[in-house]
C-alpha positions in Angstrom: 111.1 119.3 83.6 114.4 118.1 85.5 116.6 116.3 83.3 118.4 114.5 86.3 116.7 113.3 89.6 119.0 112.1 92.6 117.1 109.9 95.1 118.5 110.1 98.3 116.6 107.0 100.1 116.6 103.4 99.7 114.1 100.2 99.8 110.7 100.2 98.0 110.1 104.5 98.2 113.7 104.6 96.2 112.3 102.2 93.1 108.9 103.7 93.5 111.0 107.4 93.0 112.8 105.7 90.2 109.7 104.2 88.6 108.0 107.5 88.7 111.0 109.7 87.0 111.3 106.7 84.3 107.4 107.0 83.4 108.0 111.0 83.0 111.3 110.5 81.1 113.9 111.5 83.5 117.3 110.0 84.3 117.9 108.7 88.2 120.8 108.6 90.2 120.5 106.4 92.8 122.6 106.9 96.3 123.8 104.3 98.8 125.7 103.0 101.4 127.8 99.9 101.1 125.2 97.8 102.2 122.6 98.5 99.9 125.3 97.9 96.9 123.3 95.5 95.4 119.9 97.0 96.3 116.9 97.0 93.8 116.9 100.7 93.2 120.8 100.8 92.7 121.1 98.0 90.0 118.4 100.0 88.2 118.8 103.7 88.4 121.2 105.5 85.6 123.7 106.1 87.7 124.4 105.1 91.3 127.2 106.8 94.2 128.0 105.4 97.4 127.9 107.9 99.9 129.2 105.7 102.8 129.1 102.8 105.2 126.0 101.1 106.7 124.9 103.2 109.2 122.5 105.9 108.2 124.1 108.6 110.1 127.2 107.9 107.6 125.2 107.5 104.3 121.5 108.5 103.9 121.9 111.3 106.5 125.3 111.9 105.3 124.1 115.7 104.1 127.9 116.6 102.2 128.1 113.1 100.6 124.3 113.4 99.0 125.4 117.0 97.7 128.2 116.1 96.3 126.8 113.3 94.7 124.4 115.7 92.9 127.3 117.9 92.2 129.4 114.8 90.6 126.5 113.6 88.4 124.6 116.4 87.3 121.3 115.9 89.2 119.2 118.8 89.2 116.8 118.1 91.8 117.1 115.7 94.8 113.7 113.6 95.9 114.3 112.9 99.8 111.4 110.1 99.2 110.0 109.5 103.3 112.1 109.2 106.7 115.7 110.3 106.9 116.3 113.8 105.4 112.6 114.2 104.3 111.7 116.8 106.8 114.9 118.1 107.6 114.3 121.9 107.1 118.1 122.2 107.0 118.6 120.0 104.0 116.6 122.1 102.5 118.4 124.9 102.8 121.8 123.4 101.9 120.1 122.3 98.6 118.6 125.8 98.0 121.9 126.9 98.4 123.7 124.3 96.1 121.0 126.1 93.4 119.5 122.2 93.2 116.3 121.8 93.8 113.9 119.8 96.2 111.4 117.8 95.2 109.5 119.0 98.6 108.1 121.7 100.6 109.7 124.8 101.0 112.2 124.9 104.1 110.3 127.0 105.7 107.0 125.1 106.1 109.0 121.6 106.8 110.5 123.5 109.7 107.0 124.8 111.0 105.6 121.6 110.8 108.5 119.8 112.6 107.9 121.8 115.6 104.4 120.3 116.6 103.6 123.4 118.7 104.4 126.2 115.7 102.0 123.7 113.7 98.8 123.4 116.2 99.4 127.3 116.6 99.3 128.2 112.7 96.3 126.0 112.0 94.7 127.2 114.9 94.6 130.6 113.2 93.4 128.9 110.1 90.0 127.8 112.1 91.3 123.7 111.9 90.0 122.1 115.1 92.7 121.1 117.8 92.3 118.6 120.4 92.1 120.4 123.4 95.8 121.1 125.4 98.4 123.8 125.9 98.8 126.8 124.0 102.0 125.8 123.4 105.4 124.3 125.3 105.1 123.2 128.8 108.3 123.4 130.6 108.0 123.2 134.4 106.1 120.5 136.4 104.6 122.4 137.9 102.9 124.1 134.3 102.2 120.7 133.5 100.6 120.2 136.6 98.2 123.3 136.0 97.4 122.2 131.9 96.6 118.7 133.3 94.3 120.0 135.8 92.6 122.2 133.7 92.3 119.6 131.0 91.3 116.9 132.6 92.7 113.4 133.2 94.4 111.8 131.7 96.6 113.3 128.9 99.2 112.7 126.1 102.2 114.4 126.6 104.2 114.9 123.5 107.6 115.8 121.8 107.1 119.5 120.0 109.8 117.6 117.6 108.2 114.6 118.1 107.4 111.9 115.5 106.3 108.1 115.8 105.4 107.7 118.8 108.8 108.8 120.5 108.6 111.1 123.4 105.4 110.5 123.7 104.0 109.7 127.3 100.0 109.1 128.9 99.4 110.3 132.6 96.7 109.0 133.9 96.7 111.0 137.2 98.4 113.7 139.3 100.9 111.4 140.6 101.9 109.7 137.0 102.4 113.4 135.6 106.3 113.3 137.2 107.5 110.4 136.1 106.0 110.3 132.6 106.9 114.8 132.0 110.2 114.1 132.7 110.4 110.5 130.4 108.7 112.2 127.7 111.4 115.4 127.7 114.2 112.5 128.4 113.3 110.8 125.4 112.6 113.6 123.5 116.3 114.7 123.7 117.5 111.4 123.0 115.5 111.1 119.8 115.3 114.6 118.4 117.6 116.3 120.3 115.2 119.3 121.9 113.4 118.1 125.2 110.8 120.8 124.8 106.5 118.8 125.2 103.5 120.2 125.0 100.6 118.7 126.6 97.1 117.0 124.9 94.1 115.9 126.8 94.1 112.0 125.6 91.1 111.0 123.4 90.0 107.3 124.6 89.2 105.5 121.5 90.1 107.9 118.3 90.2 106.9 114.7 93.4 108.2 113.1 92.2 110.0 109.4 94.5 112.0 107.4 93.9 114.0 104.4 96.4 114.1 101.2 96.9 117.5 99.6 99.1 118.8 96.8 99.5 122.4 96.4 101.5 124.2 93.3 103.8 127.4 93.2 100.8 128.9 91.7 99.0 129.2 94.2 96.4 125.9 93.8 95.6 123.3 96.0 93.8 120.2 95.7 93.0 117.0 97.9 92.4 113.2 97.5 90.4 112.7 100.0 90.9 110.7 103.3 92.8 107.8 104.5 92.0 105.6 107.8 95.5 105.1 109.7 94.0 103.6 112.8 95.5 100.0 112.5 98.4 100.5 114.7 101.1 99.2 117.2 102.8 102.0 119.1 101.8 104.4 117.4 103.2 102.9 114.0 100.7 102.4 111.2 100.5 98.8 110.6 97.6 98.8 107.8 96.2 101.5 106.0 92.6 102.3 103.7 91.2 104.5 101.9 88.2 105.9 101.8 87.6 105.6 105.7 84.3 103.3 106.4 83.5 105.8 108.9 83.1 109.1 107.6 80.4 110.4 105.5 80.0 112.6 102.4 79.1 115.2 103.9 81.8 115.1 107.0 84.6 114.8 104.2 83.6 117.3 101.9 83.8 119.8 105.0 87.1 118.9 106.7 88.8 118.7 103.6 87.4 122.2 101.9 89.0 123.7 105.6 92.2 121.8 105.1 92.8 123.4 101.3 91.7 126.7 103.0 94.4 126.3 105.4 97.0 125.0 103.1 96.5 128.1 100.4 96.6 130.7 103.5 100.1 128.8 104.4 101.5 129.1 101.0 102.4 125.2 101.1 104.5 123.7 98.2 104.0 120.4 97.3 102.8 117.0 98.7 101.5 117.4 102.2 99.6 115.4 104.7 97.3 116.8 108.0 96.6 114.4 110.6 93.6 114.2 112.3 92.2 112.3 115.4 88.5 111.4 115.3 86.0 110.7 117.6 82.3 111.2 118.2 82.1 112.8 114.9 84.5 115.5 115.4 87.7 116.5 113.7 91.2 117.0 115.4 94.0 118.3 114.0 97.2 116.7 115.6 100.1 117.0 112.9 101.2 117.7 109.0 103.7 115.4 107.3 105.4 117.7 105.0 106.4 114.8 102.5 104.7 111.6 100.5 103.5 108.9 103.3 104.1 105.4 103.2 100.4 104.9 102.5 100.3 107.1 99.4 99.4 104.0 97.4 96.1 104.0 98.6 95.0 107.1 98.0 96.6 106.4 94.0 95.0 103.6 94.1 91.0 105.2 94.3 92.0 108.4 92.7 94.1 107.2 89.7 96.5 110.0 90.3 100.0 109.2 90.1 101.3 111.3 93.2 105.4 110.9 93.6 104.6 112.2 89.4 102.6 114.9 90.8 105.1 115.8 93.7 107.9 115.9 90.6 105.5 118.6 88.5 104.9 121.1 90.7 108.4 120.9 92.4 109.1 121.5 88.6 107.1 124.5 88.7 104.6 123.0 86.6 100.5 123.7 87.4 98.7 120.8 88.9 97.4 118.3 85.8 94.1 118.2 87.8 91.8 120.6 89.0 89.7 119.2 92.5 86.4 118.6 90.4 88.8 116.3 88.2 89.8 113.8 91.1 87.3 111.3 91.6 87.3 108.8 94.0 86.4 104.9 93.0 86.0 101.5 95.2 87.9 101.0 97.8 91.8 100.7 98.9 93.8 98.3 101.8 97.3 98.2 102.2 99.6 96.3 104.9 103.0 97.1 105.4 105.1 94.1 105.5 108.0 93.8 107.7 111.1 91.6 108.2 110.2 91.1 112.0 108.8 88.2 113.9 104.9 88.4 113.9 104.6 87.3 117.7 107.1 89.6 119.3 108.2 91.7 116.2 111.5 91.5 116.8 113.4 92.1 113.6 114.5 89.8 111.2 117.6 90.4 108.6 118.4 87.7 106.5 118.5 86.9 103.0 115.4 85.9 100.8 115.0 82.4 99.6 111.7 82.3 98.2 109.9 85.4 97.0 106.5 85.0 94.7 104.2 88.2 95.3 100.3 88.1 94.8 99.4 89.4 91.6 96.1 90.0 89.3 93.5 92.7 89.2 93.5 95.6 91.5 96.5 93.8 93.3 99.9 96.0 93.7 102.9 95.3 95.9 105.8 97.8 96.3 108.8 96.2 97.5 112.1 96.2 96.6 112.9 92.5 97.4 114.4 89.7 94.9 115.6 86.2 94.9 118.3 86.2 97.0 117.9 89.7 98.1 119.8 90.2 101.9 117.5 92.5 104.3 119.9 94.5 106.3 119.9 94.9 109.7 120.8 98.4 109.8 117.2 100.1 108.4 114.2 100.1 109.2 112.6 97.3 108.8 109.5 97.4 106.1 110.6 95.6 102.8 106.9 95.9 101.0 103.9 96.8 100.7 100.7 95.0 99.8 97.7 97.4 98.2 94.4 95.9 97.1 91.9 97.8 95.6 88.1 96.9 95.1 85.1 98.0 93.8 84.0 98.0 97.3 85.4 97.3 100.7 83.9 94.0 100.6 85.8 93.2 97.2 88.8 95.1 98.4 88.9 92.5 102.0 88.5 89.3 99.6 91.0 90.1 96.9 93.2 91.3 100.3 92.5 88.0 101.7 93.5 86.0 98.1 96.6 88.2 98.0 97.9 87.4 101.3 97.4 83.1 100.8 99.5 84.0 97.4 102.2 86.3 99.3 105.8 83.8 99.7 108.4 85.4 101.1 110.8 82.6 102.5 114.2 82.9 104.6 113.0 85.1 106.8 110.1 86.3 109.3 108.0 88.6 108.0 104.2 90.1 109.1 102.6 88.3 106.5 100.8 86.4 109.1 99.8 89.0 111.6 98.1 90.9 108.4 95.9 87.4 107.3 95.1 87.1 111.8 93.7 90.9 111.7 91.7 91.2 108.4 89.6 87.7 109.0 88.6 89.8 112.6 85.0 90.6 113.0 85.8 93.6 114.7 88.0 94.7 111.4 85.4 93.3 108.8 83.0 95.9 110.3 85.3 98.7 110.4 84.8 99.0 114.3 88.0 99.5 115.4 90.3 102.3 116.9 94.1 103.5 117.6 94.0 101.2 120.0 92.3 97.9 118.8 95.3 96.5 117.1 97.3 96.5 120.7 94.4 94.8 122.3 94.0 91.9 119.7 97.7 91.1 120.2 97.4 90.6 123.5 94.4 88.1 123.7 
């Protein structure tokens, strides 16, 4: 097991890193810029460096600074925890190189999986259903033109590189095709800096399910079942739960027995997440996360598996501690990402936290990184928590949710706290009806 862990993130996934590593008995090293000084996961880790000034381009994506920092304090292994460097197949390679280790796929499947089109192409060969579009980059108008046609209006089109929701553009029609082709390869070279789309045939009203998996250098792989991502505002998960109301036994026991299939063939390292759009009972694969999601706490949460721990034993070289007939899956699992922005128009909202009390008592679990006194940034993104409620069943899981919201204090600043008790008291949401889209709708009535 790595003596030494350096955690190159911040906020909540940085002290749930740190918490993890603690519980197994390893030392952190906690990295920062010079405004997250007197951050949560600084004050507690082992050892702390700063790697820079606020912006992230200077700190947390600062790829010299975070190796040296390793270098300086003997870390071992780097966890990238989720956003910035976590799927950056370079970084990767630059820690292979520095003989450290990352607590993450190999850099060969992180840089498959960043390019959307390698992705729908490999798990097309491992018989994963796609949703119907081009065999792979379009890069003419006039090629778009022909895929749209033979698709069908209207379609998505998409960023190959692409990733929440940037570079990512709905045509509705033959004349909308211009405008949005060339904003969706605009925006993907602003964002990711490679212009090349591909082209989906858009599903109406999908559910968005994703499946965990967690593969060792031995050649296992297990799941934890399914989580339902549809609660969202462009294209950014809002709420999260786990299992999904919607799908059966039967339907998850066969997507997620492909899924492993797929993953062995692939040779995957790891923590790993395939995204799937769902509709009219049929699977479609749309993406794989090669990291630990946000929402992992849900899935912990039924399953009693302690994943960032997990993640850390196999990067290790360790076998998985459970075989798939081990993981069972109990009650039921909500959590809502809270965020310092204004709950009308989301604009964000830095400041510093005069009042914090956080819900607490069974089956209640907030991640968050906030204290008394605590100043939010401005320069991150803006999440500072995250409410998870588990229940015995979805009904117990939506009162306990509801409870832990009215006992949820976080004063100084705006936060979503109140957007999250509007769109759980929903009928619509109480009875699980609702799709990628439903959250955008209810804002706007």
């Amino acid at each position: 097991m790595f003596p030494k862990v350096l955690i190159a993130n911040r906020g909540e996934i940085a002290l749930r890193i740190h918490r993890a590593c603690r519980d197994m008995g390893i030392s952190t090293v906690a990295v920062h810029s010079t405004a997250d000084s007197e951050a949560m996961h600084v004050r507690l880790a082992d050892e702390s460096v700063c790697i820079g000034p606020p912006a992230p381009r200077d700190s947390y994506l600062n790829i010299p600074s975070i190796i040296a920092a390793a270098e300086l304090t003997g870390a071992t292994a780097i966890h990238p925890g989720y956003g910035f460097l976590s799927e950056n197949a370079e970084f990767a390679r630059i820690i292979e190189a520095h003989n450290l280790i990352l607590i993450g796929p190999k850099a060969q499947h992180i840089a498959m999986m960043g390019d959307k089109v390698a992705a729908r192409q490999a798990f097309d060969e491992f018989d994963i259903p796609l949703v119907p579009g081009s065999e792979g980059a379009v890069d003419s108008l006039s090629s778009a033109s022909r895929v749209a046609g033979e698709l069908g209006y209207p379609v998505l089109i998409k960023a190959a590189a692409g990733g929440g929701g940037r570079g990512m553009q709905v045509a509705s029609n033959k004349v909308e095709l211009e405008g949005k082709f060339s904003m969706a390869r605009r925006e993907a070279i602003e964002a990711f800096g490679n212009g090349q789309v591909y082209i989906e045939k858009y599903l109406p009203n999908p559910r968005h399910i994703e499946l965990q998996i967690m593969a060792d250098s031995f050649g296992d792989v297990v799941h934890f079942g399914e989580r339902d991502c549809s609660i969202q505002r462009r294209h950014q998960k809002i709420l999260e739960e786990a299992p999904s109301p919607l799908i059966s036994e039967k339907l998850r026991a066969s997507i997620c027995l492909r899924a492993v299939g797929a993953i062995q063939k692939l040779g995957y390292l790891g923590a790993g997440t395939l995204e799937f759009l769902y509709q009219d009972g049929e699977f479609y694969f749309i993406e794989m996360n090669t990291r630990i999601q946000v929402e992992h706490p849900v899935t912990e949460m039924i399953t009693g598996v302690d994943l960032v721990c997990e993640q850390i034993r196999v990067a290790a070289g360790e076998r998985l501690s459970q075989r798939q007939d081990d993981i069972t899956f109990k009650g039921h699992a909500i959590e809502c990402r809270i965020n310092a922005e204004s709950p009308v128009d989301f604009r964000p909202a830095p400041g510093q936290i005069t009042e914090y009390h956080p819900p607490g008592g069974s089956g209640v679990r907030v991640d968050s990184a906030l204290y008394l006194g605590y100043i939010v940034p401005q320069f991150y993104d803006s999440m500072i928590g995250k409410l998870i409620v588990h229940g015995a069943s979805r009904n117990e899981c939506l009162n306990r949710l509801n409870r832990s919201l009215e006992e949820f204090v976080v004063g100084g600043i705006e936060t979503t706290l109140p957007l999250h008790k509007r769109l759980i008291r929903e009928r619509d949401f109480i009875n699980a009806e609702y799709d990628v889209h439903w959250l955008e709708r209810l804002i706007k009535n």
